[in-house]
N, CA, C and O atoms as a CHARMM CRD file, in Angstrom:
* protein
*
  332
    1    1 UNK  N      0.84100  -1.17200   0.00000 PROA 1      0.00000
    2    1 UNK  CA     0.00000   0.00000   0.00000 PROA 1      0.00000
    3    1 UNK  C      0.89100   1.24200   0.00000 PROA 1      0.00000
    4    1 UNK  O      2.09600   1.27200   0.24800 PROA 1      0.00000
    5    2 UNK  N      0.30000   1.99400  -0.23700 PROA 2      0.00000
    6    2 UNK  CA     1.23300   3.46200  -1.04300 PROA 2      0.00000
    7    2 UNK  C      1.02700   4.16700   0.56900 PROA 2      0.00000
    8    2 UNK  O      0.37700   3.64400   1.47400 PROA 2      0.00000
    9    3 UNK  N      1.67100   5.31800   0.63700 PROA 3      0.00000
   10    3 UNK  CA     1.90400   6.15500   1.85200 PROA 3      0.00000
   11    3 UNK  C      1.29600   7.34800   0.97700 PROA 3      0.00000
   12    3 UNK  O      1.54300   7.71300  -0.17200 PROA 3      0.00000
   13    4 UNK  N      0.17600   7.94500   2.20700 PROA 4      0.00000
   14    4 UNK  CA    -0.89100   9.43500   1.12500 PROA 4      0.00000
   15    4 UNK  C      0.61100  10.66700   1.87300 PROA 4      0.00000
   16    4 UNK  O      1.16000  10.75100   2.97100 PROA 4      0.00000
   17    5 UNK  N      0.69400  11.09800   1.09900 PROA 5      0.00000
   18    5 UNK  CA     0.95700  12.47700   1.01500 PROA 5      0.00000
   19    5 UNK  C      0.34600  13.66200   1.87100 PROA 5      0.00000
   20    5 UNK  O     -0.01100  14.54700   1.09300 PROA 5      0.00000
   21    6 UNK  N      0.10600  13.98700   3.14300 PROA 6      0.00000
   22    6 UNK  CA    -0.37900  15.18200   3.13600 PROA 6      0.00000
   23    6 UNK  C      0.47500  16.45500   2.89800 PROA 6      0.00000
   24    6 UNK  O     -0.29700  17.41100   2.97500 PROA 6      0.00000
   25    7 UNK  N      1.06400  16.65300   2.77800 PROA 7      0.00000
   26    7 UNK  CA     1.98100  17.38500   2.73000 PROA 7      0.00000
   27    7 UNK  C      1.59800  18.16000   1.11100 PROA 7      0.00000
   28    7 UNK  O      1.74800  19.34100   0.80000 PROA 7      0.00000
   29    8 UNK  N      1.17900  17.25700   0.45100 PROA 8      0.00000
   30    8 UNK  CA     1.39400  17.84400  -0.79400 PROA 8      0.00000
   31    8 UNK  C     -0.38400  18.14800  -1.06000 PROA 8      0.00000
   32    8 UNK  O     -0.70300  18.85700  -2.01400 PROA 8      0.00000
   33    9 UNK  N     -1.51000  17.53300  -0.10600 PROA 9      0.00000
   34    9 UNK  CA    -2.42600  18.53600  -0.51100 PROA 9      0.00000
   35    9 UNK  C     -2.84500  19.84400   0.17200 PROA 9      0.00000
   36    9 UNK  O     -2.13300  20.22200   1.10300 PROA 9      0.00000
   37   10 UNK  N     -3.67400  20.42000  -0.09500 PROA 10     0.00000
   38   10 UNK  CA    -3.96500  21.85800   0.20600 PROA 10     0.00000
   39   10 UNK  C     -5.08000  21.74100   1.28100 PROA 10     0.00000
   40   10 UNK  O     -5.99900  20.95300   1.05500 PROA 10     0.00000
   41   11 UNK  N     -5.07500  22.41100   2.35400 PROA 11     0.00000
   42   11 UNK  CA    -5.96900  22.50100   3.17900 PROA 11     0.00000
   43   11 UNK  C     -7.43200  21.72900   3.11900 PROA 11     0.00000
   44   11 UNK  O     -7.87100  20.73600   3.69900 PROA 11     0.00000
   45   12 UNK  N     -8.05400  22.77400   2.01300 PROA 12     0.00000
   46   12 UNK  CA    -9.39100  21.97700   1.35500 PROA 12     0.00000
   47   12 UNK  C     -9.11000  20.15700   1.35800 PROA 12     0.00000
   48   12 UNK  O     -9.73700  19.28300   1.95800 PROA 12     0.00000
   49   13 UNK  N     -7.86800  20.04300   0.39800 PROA 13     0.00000
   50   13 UNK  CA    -8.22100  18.43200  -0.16400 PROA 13     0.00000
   51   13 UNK  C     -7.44600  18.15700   1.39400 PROA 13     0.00000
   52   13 UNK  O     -8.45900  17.78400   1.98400 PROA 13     0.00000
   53   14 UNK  N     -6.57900  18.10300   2.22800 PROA 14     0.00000
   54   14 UNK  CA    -6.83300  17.31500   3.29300 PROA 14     0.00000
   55   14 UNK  C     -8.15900  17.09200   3.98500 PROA 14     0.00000
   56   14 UNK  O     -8.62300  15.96100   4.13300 PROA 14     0.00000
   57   15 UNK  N     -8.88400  18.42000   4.49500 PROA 15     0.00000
   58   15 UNK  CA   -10.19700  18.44300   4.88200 PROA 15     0.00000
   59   15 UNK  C    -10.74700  17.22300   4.34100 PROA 15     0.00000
   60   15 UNK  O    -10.88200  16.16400   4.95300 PROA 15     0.00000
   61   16 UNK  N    -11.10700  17.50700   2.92100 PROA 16     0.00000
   62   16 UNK  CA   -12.06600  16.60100   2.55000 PROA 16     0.00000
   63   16 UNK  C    -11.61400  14.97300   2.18600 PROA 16     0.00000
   64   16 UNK  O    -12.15900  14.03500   1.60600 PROA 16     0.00000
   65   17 UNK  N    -10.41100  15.18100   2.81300 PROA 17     0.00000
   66   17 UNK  CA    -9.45400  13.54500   3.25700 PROA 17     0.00000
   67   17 UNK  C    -10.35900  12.81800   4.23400 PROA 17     0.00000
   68   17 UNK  O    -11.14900  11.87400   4.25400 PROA 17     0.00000
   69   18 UNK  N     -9.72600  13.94300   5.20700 PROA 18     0.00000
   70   18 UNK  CA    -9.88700  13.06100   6.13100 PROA 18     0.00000
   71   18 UNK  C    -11.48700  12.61300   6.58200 PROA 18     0.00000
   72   18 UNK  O    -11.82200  11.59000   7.17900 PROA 18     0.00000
   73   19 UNK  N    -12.40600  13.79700   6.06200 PROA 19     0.00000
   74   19 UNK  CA   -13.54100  13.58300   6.32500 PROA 19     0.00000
   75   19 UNK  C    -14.20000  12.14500   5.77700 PROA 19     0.00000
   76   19 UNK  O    -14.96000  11.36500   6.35100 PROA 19     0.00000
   77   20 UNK  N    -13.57200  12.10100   4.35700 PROA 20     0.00000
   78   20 UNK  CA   -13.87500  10.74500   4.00500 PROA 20     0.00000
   79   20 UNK  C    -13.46200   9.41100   4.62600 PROA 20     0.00000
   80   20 UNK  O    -14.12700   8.37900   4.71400 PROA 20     0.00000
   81   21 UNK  N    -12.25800   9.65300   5.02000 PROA 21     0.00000
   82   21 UNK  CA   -11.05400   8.41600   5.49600 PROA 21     0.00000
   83   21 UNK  C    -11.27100   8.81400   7.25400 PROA 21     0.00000
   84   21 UNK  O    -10.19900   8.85900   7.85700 PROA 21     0.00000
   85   22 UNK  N    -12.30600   9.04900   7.95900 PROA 22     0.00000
   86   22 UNK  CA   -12.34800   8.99800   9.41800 PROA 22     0.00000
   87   22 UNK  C    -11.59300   8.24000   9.98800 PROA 22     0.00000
   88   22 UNK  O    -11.15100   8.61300  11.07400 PROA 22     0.00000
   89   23 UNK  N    -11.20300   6.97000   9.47400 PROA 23     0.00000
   90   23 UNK  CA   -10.09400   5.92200  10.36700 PROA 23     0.00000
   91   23 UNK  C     -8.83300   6.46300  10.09400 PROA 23     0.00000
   92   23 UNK  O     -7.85100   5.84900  10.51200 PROA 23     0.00000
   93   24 UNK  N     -8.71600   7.27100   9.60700 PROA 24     0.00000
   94   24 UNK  CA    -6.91700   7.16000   9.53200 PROA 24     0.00000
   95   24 UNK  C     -6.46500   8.35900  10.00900 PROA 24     0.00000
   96   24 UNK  O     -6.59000   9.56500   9.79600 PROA 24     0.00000
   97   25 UNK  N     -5.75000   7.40200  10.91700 PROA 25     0.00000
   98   25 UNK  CA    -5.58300   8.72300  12.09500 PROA 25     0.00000
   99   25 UNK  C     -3.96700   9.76500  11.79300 PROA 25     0.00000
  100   25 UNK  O     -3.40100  10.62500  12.46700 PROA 25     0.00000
  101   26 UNK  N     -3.64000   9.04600  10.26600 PROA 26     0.00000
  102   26 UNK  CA    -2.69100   9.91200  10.57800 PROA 26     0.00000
  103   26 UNK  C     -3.22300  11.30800   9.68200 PROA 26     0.00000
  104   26 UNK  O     -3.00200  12.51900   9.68400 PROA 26     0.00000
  105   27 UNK  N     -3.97700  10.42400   9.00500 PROA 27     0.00000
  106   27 UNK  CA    -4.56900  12.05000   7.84600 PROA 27     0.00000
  107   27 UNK  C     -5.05600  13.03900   9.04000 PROA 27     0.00000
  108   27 UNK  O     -4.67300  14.20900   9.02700 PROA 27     0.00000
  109   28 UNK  N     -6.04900  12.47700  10.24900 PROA 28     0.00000
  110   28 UNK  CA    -6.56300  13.59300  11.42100 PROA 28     0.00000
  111   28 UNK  C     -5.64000  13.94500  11.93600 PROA 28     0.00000
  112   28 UNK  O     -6.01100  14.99600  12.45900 PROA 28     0.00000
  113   29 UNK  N     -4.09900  13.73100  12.30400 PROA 29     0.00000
  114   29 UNK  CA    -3.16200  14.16300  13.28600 PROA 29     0.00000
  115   29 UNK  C     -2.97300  15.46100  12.04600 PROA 29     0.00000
  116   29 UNK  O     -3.53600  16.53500  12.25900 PROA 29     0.00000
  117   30 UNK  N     -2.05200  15.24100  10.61500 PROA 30     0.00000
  118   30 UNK  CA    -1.89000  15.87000   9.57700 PROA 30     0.00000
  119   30 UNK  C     -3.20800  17.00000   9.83200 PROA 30     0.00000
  120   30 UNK  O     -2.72200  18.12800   9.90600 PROA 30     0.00000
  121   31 UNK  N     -4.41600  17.02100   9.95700 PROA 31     0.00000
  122   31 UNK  CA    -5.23100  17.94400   9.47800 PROA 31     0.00000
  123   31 UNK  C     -4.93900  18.70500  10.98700 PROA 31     0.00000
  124   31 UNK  O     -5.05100  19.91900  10.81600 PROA 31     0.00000
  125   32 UNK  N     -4.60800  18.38500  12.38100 PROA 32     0.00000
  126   32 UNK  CA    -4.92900  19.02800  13.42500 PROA 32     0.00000
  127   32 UNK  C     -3.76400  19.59700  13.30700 PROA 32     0.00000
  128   32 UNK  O     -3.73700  20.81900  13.45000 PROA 32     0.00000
  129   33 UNK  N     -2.66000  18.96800  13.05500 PROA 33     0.00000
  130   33 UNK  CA    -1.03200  19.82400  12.87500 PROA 33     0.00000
  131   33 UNK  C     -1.61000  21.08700  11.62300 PROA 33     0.00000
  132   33 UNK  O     -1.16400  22.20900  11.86100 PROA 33     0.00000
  133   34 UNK  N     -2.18400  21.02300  10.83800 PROA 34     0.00000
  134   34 UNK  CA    -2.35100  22.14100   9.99600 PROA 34     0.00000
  135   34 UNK  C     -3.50400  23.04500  11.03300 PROA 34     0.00000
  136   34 UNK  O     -3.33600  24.25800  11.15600 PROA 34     0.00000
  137   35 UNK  N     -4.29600  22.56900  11.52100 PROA 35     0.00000
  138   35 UNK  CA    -4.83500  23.64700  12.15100 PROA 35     0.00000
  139   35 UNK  C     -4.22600  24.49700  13.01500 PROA 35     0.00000
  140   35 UNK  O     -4.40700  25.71100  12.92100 PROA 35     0.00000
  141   36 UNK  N     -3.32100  23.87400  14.09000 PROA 36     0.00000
  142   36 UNK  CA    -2.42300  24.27400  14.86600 PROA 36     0.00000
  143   36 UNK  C     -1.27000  25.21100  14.72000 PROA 36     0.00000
  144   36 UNK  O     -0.56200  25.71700  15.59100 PROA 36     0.00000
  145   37 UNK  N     -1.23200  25.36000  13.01900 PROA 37     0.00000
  146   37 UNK  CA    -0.49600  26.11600  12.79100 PROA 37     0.00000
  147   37 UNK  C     -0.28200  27.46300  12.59900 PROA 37     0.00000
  148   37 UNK  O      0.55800  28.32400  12.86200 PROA 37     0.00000
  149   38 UNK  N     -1.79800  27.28400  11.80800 PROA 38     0.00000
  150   38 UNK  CA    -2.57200  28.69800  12.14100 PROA 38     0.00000
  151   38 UNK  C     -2.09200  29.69200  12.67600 PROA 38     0.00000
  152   38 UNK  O     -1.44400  29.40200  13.68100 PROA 38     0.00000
  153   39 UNK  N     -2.14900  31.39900  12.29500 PROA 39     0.00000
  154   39 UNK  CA    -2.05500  31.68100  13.52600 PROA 39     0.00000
  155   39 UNK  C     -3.58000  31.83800  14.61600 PROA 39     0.00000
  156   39 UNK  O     -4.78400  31.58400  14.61500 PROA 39     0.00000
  157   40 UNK  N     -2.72100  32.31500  15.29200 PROA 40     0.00000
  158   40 UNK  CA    -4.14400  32.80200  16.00300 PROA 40     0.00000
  159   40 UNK  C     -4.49900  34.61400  16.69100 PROA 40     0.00000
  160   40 UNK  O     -3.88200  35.33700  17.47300 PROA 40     0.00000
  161   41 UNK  N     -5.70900  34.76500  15.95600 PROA 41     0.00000
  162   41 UNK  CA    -5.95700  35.93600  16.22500 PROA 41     0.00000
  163   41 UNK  C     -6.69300  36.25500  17.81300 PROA 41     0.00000
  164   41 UNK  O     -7.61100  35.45300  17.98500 PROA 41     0.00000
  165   42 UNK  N     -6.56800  36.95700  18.68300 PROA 42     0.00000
  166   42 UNK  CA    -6.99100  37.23300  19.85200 PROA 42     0.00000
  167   42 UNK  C     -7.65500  38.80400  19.59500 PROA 42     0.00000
  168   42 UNK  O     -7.19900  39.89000  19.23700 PROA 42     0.00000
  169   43 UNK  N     -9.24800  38.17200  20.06400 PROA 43     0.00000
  170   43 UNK  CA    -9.94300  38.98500  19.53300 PROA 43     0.00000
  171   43 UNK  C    -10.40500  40.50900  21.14800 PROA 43     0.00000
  172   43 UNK  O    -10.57800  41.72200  21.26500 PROA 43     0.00000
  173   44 UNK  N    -10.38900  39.59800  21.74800 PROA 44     0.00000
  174   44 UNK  CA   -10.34700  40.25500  23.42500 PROA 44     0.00000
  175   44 UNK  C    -10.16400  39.42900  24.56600 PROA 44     0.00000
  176   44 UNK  O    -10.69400  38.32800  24.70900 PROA 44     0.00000
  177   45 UNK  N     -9.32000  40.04300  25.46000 PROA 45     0.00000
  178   45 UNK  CA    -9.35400  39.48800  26.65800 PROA 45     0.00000
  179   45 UNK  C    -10.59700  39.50200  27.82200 PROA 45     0.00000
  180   45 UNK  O    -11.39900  40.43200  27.73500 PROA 45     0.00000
  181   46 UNK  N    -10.79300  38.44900  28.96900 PROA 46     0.00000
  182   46 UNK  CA   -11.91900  38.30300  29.53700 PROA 46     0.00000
  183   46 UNK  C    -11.95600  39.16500  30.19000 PROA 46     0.00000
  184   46 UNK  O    -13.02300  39.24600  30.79700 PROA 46     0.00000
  185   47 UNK  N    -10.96100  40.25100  30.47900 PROA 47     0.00000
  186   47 UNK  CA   -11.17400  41.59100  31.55200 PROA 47     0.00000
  187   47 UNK  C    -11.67300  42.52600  30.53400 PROA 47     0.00000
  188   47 UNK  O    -12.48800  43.33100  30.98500 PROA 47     0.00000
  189   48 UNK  N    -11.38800  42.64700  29.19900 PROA 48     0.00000
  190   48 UNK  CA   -12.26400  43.57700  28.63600 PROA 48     0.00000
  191   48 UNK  C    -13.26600  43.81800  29.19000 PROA 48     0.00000
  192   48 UNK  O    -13.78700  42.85200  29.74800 PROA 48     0.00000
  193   49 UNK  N    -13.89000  44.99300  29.28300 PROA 49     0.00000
  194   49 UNK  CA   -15.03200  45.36600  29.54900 PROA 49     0.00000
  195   49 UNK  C    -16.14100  44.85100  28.57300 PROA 49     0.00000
  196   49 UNK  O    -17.12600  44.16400  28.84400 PROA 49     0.00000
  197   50 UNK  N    -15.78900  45.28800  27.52900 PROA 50     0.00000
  198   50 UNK  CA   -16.87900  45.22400  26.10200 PROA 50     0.00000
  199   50 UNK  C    -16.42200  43.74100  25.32900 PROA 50     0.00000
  200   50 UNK  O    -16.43400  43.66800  24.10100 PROA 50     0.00000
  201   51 UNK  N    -16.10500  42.81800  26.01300 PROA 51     0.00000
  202   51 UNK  CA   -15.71600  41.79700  25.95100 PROA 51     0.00000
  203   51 UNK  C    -17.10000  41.04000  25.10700 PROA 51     0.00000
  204   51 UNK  O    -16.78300  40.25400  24.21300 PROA 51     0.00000
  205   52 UNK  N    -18.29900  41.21000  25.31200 PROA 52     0.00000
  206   52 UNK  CA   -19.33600  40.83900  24.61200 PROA 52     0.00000
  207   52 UNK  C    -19.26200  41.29800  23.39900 PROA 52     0.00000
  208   52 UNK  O    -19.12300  40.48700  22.48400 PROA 52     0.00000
  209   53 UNK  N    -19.34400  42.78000  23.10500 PROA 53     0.00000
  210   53 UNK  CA   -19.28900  43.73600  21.88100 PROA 53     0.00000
  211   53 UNK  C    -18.33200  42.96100  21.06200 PROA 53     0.00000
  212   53 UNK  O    -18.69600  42.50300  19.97900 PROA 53     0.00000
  213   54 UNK  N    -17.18400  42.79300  21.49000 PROA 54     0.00000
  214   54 UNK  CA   -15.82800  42.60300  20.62900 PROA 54     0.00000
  215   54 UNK  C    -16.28300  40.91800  19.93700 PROA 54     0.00000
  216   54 UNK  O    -16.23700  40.73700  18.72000 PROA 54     0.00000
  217   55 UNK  N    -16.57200  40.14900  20.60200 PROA 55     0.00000
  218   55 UNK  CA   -16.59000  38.93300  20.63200 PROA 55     0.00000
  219   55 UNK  C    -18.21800  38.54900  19.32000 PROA 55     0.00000
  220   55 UNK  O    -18.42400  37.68800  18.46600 PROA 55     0.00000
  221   56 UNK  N    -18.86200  39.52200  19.75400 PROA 56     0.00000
  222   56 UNK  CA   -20.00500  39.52200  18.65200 PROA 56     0.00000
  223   56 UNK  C    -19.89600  40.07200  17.24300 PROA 56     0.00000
  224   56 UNK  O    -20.45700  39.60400  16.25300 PROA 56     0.00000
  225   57 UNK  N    -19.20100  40.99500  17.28200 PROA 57     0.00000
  226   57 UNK  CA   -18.40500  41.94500  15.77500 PROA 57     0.00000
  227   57 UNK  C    -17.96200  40.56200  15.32400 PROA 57     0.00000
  228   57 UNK  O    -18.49600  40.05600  14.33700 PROA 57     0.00000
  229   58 UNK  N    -17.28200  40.10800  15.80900 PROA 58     0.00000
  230   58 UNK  CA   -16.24600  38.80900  14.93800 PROA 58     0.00000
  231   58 UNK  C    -17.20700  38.07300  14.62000 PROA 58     0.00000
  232   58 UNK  O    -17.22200  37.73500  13.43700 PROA 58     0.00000
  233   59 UNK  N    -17.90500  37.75600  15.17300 PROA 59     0.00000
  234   59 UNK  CA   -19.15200  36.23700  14.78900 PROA 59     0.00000
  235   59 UNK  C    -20.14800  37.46500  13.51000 PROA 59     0.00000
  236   59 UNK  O    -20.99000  37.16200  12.66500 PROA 59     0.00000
  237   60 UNK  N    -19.88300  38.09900  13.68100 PROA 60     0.00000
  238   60 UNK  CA   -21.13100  39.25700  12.58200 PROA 60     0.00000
  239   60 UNK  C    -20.04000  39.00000  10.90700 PROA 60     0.00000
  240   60 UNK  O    -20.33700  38.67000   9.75900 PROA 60     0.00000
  241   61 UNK  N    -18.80800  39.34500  11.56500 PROA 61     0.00000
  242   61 UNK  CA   -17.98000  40.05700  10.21700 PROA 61     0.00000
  243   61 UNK  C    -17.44500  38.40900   9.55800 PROA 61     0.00000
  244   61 UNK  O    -16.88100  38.11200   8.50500 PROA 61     0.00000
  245   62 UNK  N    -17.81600  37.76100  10.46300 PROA 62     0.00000
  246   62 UNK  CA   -17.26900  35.71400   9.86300 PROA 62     0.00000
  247   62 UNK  C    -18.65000  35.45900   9.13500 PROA 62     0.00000
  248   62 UNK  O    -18.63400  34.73500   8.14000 PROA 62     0.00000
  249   63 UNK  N    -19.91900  36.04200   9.59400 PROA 63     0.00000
  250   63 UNK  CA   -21.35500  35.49900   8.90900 PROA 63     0.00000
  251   63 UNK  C    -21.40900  36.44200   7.98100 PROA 63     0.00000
  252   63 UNK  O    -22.36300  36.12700   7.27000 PROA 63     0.00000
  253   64 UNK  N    -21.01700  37.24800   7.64700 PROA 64     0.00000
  254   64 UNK  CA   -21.47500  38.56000   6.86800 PROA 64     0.00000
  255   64 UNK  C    -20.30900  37.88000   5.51800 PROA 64     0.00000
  256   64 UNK  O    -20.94000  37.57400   4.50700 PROA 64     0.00000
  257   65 UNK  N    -18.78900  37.63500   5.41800 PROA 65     0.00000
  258   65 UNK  CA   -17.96700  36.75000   4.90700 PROA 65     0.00000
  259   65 UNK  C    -18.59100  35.98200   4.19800 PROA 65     0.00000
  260   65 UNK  O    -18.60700  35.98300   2.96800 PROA 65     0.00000
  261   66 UNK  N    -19.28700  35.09400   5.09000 PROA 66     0.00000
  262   66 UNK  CA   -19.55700  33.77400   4.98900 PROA 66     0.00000
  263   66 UNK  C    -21.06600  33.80200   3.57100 PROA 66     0.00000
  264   66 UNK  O    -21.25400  33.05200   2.61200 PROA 66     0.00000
  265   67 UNK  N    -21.51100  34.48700   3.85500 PROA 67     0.00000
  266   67 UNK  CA   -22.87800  34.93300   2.77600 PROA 67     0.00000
  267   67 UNK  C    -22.39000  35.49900   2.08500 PROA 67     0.00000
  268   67 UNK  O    -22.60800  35.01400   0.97400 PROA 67     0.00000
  269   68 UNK  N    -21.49400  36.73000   2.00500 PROA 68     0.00000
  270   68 UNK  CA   -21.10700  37.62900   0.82300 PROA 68     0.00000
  271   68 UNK  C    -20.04700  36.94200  -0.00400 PROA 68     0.00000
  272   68 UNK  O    -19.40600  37.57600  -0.84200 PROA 68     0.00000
  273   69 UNK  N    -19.82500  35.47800   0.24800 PROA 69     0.00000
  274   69 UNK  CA   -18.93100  34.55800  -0.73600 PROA 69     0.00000
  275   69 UNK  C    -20.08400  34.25300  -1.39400 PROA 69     0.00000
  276   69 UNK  O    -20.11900  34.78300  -2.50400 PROA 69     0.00000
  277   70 UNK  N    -20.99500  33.62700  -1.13600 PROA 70     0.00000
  278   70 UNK  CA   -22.25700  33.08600  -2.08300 PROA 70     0.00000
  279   70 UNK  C    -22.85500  34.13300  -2.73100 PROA 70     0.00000
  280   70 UNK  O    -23.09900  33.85000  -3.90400 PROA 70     0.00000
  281   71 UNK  N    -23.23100  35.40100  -2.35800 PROA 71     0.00000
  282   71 UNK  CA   -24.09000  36.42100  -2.83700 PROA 71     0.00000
  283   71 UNK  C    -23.01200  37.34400  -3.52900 PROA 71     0.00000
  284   71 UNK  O    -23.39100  38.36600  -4.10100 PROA 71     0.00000
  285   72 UNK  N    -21.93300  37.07000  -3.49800 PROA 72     0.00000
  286   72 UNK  CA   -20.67400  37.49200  -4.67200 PROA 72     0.00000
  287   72 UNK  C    -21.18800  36.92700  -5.77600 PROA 72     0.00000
  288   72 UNK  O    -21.89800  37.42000  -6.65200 PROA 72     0.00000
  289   73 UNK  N    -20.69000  35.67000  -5.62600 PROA 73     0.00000
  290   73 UNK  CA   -20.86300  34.86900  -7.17100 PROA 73     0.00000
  291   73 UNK  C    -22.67900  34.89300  -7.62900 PROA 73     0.00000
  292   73 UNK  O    -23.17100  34.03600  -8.36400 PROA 73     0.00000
  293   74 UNK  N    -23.06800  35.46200  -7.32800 PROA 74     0.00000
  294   74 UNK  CA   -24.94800  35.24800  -7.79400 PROA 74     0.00000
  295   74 UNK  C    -24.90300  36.55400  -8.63400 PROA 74     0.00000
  296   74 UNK  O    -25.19300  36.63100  -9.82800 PROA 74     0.00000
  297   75 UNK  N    -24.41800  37.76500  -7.67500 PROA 75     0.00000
  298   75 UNK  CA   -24.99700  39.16600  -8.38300 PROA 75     0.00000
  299   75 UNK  C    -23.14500  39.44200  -9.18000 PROA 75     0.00000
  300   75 UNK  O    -22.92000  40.62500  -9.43900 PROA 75     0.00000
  301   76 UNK  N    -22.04300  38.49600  -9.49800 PROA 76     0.00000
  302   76 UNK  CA   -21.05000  38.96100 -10.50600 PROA 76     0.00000
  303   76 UNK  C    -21.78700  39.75800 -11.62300 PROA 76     0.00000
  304   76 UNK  O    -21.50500  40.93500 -11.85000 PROA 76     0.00000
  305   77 UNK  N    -22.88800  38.96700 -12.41700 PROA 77     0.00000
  306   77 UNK  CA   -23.17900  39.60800 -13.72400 PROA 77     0.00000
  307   77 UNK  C    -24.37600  41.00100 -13.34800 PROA 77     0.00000
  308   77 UNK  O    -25.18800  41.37300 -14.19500 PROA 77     0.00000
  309   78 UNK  N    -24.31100  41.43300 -12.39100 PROA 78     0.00000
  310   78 UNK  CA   -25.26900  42.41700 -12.35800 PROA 78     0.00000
  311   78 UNK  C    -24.33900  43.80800 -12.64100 PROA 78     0.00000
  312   78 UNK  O    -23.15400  43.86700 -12.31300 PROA 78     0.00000
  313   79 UNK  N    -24.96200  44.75900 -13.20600 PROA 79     0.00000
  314   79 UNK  CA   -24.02100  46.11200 -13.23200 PROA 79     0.00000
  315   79 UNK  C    -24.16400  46.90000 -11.88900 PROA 79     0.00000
  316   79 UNK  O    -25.06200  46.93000 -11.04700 PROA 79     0.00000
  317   80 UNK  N    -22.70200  47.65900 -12.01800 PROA 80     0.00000
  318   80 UNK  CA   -22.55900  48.32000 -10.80400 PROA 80     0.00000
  319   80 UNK  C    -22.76000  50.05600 -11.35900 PROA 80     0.00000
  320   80 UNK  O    -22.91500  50.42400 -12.52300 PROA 80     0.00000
  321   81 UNK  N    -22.71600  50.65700 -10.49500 PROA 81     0.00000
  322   81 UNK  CA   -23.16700  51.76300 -10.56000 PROA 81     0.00000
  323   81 UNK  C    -21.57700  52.47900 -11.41000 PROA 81     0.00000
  324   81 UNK  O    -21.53400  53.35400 -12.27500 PROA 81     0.00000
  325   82 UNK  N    -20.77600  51.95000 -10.96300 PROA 82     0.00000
  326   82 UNK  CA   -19.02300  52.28900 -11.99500 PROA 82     0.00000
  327   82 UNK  C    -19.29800  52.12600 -13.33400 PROA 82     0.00000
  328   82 UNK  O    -18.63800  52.88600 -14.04400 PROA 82     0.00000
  329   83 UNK  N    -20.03400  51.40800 -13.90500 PROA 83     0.00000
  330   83 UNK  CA   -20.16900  50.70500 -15.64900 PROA 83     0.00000
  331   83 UNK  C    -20.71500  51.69300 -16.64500 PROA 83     0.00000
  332   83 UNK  O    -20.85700  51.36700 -17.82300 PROA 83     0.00000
């Protein structure tokens, strides 16, 4: 049996590795070492005051992202007010 490569796929195609291949634990170690690598952004500390505020902006501006990738590609062919 051949040895998979993670190394040589891209985020996405590990993802959708390992999701398929659940038993193989080395593709999940490979996908958690890529998560881990990440950096990491620190959005507020728990003494913040506005520690709610801060913490809700991020969950707004990740859903707002998250739709304006789909509602990008729908309205591409519409004209903009520049044309």
């Amino acid at each position: 049996m051949s040895r998979i490569n993670y190394d040589s796929m891209s985020n996405v195609e590990l993802k959708q590795y390992f999701l398929k291949h659940r038993g193989d634990e080395s593709a999940f170690q490979a996908y958690l070492d890529r998560i881990n690598q990440r950096p990491r952004r620190i959005v507020a500390s728990p003494d913040d005051a506005d520690f709610d505020e801060k913490v809700q902006a991020v969950i707004r501006q990740k859903l707002e992202a998250a739709r304006g990738g789909s509602q990008q590609a729908n309205t591409a062919l519409e004209p903009t007010d520049q044309e």
